[in-house]
Jmol script that loads the backbone (N, CA, C; Angstrom):
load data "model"
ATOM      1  N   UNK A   1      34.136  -6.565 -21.456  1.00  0.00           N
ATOM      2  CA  UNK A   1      32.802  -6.196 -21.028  1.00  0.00           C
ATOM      3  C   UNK A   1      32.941  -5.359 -19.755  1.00  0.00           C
ATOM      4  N   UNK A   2      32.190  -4.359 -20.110  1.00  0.00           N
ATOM      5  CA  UNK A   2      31.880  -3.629 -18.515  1.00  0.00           C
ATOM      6  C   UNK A   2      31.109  -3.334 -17.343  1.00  0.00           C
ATOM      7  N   UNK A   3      31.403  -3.200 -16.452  1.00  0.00           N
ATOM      8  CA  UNK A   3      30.355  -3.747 -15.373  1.00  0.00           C
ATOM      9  C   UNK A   3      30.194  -2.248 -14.788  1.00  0.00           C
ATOM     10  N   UNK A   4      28.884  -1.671 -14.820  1.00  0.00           N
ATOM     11  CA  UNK A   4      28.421  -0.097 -13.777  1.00  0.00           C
ATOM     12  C   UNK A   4      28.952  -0.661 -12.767  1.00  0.00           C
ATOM     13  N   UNK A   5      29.450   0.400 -12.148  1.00  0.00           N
ATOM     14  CA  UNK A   5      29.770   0.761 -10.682  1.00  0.00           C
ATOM     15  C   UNK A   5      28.387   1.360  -9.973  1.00  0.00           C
ATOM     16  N   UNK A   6      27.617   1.227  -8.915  1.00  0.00           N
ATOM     17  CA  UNK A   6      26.459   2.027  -9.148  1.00  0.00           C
ATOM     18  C   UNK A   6      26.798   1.536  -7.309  1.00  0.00           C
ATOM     19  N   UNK A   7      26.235   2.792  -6.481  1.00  0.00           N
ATOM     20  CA  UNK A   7      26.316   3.105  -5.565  1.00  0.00           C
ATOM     21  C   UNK A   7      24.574   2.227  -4.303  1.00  0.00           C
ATOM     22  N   UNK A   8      25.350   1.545  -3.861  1.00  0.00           N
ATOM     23  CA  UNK A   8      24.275   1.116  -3.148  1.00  0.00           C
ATOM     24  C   UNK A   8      24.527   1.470  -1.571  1.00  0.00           C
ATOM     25  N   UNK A   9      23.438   1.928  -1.135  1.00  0.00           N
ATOM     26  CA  UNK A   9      23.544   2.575  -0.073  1.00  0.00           C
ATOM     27  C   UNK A   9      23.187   1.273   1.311  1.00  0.00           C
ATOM     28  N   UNK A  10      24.047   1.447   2.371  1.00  0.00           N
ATOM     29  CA  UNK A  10      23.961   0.371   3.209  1.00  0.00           C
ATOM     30  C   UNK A  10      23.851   1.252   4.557  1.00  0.00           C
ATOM     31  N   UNK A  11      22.973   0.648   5.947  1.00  0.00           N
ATOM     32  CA  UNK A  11      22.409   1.579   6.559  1.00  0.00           C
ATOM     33  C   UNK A  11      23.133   0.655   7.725  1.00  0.00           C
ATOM     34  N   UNK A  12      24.009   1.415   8.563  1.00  0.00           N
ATOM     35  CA  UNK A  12      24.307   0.874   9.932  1.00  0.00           C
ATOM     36  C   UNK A  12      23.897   1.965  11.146  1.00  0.00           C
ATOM     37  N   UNK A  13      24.563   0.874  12.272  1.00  0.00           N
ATOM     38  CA  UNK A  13      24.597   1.192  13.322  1.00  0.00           C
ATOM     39  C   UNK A  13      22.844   1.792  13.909  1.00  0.00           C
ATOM     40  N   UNK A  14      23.075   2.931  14.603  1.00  0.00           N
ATOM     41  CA  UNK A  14      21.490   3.375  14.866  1.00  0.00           C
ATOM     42  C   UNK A  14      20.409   3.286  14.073  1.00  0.00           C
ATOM     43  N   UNK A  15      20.933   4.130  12.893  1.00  0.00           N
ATOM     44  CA  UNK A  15      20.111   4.776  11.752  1.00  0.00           C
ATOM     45  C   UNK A  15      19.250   2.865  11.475  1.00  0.00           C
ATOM     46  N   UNK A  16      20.145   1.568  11.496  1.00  0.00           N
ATOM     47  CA  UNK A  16      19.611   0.460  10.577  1.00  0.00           C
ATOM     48  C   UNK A  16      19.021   0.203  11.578  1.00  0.00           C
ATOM     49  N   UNK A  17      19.291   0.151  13.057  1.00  0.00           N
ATOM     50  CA  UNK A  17      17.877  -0.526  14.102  1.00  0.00           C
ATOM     51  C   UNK A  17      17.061   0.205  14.110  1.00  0.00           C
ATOM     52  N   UNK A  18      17.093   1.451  13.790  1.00  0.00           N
ATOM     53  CA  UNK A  18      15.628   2.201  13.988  1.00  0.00           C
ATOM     54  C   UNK A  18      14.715   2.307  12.284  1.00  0.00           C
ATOM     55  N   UNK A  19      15.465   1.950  11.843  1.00  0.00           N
ATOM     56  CA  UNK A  19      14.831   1.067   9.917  1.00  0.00           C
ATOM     57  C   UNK A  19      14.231  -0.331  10.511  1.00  0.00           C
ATOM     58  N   UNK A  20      14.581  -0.692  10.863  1.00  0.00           N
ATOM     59  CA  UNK A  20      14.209  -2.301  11.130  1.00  0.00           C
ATOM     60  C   UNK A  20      13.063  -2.153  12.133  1.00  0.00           C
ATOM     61  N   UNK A  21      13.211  -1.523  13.104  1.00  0.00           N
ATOM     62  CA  UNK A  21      12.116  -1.537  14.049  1.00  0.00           C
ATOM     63  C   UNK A  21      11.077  -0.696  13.773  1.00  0.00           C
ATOM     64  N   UNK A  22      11.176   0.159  12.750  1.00  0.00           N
ATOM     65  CA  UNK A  22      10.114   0.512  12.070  1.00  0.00           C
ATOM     66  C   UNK A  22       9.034  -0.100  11.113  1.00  0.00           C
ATOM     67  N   UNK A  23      10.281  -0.884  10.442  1.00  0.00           N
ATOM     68  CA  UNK A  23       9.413  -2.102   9.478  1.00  0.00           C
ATOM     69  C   UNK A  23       8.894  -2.725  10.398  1.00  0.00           C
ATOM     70  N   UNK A  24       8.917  -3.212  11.393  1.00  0.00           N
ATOM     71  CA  UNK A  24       8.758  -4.446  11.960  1.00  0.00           C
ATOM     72  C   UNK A  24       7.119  -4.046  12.610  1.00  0.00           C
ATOM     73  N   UNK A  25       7.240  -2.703  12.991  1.00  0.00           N
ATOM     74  CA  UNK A  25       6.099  -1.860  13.213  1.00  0.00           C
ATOM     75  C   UNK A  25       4.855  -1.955  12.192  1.00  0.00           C
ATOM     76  N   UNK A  26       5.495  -1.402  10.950  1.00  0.00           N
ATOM     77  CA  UNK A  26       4.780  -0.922   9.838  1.00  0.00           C
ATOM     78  C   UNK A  26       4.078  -2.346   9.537  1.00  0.00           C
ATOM     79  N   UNK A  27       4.719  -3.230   9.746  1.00  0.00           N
ATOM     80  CA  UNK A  27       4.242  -4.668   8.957  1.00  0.00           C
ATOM     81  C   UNK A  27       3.476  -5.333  10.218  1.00  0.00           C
ATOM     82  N   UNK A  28       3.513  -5.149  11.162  1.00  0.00           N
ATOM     83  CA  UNK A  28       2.312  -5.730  12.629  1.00  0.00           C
ATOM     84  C   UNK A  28       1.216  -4.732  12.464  1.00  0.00           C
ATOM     85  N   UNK A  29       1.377  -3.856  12.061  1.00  0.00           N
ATOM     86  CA  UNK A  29       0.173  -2.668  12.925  1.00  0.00           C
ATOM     87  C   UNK A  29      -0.416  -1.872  11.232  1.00  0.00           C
ATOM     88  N   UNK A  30       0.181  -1.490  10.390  1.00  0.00           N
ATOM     89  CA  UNK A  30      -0.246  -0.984   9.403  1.00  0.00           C
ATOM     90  C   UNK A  30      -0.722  -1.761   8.534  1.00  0.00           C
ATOM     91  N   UNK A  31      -0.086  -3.091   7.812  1.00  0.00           N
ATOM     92  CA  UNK A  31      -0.118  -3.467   6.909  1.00  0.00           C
ATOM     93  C   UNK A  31      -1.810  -3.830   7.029  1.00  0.00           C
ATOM     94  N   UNK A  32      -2.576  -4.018   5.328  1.00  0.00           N
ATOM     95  CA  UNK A  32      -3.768  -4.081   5.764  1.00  0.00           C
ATOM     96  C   UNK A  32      -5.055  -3.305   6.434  1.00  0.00           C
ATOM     97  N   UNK A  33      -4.477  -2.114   7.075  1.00  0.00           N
ATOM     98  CA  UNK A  33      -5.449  -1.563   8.020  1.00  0.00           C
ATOM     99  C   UNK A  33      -5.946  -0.814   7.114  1.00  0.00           C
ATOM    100  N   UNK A  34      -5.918  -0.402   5.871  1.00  0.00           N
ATOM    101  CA  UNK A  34      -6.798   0.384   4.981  1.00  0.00           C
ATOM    102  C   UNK A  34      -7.913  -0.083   4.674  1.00  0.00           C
ATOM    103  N   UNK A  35      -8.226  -1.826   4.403  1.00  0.00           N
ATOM    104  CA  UNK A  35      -9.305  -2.029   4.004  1.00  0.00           C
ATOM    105  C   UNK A  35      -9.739  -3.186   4.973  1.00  0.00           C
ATOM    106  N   UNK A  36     -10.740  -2.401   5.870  1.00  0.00           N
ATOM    107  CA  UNK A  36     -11.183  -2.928   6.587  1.00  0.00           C
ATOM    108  C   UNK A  36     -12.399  -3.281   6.437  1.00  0.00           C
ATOM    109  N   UNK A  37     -13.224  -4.253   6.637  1.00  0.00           N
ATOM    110  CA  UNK A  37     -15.140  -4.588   6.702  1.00  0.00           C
ATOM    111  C   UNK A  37     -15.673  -3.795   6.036  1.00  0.00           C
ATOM    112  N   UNK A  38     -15.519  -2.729   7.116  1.00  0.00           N
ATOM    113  CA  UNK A  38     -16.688  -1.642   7.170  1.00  0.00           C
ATOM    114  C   UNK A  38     -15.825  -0.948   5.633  1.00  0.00           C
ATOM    115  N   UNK A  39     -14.686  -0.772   5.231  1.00  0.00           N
ATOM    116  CA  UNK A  39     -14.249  -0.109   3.829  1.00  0.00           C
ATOM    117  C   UNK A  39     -14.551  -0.936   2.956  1.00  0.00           C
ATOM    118  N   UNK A  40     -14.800  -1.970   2.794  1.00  0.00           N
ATOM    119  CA  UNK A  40     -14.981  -3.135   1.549  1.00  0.00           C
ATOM    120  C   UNK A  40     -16.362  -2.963   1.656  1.00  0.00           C
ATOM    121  N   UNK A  41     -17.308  -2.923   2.979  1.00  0.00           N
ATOM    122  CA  UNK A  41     -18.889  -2.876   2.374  1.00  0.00           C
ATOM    123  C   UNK A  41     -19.180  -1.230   1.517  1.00  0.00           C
ATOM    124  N   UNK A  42     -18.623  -0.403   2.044  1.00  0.00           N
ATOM    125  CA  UNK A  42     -18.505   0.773   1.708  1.00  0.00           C
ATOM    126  C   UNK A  42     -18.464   1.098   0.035  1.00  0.00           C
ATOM    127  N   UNK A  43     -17.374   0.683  -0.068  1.00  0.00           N
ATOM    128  CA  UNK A  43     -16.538   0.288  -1.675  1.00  0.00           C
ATOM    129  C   UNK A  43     -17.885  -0.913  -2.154  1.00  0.00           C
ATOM    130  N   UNK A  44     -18.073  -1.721  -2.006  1.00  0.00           N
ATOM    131  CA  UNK A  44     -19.023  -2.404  -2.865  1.00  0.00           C
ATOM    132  C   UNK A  44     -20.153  -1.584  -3.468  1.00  0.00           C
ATOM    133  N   UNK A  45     -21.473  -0.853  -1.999  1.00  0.00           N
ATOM    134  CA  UNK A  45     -21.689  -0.054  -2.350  1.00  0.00           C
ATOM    135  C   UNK A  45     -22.117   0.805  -3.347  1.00  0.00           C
ATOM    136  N   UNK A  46     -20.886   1.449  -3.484  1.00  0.00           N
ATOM    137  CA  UNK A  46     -19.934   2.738  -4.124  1.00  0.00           C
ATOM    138  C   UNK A  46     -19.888   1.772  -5.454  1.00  0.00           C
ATOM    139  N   UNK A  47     -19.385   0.606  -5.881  1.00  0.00           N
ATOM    140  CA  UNK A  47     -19.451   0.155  -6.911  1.00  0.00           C
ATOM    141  C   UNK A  47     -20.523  -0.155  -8.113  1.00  0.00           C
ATOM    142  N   UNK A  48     -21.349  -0.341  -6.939  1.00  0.00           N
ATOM    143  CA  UNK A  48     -22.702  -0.830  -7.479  1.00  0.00           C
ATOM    144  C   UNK A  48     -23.410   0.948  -7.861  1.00  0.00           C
ATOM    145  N   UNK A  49     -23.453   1.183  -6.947  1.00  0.00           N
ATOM    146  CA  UNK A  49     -24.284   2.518  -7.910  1.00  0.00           C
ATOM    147  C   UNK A  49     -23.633   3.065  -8.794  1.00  0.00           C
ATOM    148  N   UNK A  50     -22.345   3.370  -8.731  1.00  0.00           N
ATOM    149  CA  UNK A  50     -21.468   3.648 -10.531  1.00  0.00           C
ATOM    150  C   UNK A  50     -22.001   2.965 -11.250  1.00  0.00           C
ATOM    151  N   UNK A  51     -21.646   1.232 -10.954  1.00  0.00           N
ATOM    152  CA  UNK A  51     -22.247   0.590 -12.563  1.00  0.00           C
ATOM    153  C   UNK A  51     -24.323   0.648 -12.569  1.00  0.00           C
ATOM    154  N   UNK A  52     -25.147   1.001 -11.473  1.00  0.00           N
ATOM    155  CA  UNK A  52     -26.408   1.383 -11.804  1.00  0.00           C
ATOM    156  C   UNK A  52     -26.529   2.892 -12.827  1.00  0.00           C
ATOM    157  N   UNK A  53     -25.450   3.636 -12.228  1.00  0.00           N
ATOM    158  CA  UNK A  53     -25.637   5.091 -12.773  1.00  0.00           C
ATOM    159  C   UNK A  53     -25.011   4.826 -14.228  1.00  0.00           C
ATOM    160  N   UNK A  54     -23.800   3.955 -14.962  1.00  0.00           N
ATOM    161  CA  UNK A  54     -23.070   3.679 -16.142  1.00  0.00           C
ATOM    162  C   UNK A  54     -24.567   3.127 -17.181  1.00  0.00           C
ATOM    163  N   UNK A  55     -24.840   1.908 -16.790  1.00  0.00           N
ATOM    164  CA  UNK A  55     -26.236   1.824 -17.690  1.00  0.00           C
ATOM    165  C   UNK A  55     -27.520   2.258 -17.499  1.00  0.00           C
ATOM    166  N   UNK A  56     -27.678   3.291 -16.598  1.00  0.00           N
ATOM    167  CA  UNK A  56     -28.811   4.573 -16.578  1.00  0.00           C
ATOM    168  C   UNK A  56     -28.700   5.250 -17.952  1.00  0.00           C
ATOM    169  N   UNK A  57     -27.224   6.047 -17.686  1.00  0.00           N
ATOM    170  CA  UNK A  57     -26.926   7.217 -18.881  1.00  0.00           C
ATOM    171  C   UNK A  57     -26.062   6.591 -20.103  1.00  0.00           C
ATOM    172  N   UNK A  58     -25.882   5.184 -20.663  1.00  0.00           N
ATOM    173  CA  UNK A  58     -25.621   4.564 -21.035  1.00  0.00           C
ATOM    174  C   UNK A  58     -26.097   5.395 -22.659  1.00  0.00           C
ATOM    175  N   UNK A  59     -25.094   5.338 -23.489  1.00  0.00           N
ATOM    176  CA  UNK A  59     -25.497   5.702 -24.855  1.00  0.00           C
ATOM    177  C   UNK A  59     -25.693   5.344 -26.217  1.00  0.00           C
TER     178      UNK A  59
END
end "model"
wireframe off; spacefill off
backbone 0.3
color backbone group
């Protein structure tokens, strides 16, 4: 039986603390910040008049 050889890439020295301290960033400060209150009342909304306008012109 044979086993792929397949190339996995491993990140040192600078290049991996400044990966890490980026995640570490991305996941305190970004994660989440797309849907905020004010975007979920927004989006509801936005939902509700699609499905008012879907069985308006309904066929």
């Amino acid at each position: 039986m044979a086993i792929p050889v397949t190339n996995i890439p491993v990140l040192t020295g600078k290049v991996a603390e400044k990966f890490i301290r980026q995640c570490e960033y991305n996941s305190k400060y970004l994660a989440g910040s797309e849907f905020t209150g004010t975007f979920e009342e927004k989006y509801g909304k936005m939902m509700e008049r699609s499905k008012k306008f879907l069985e308006k012109n309904k066929k």
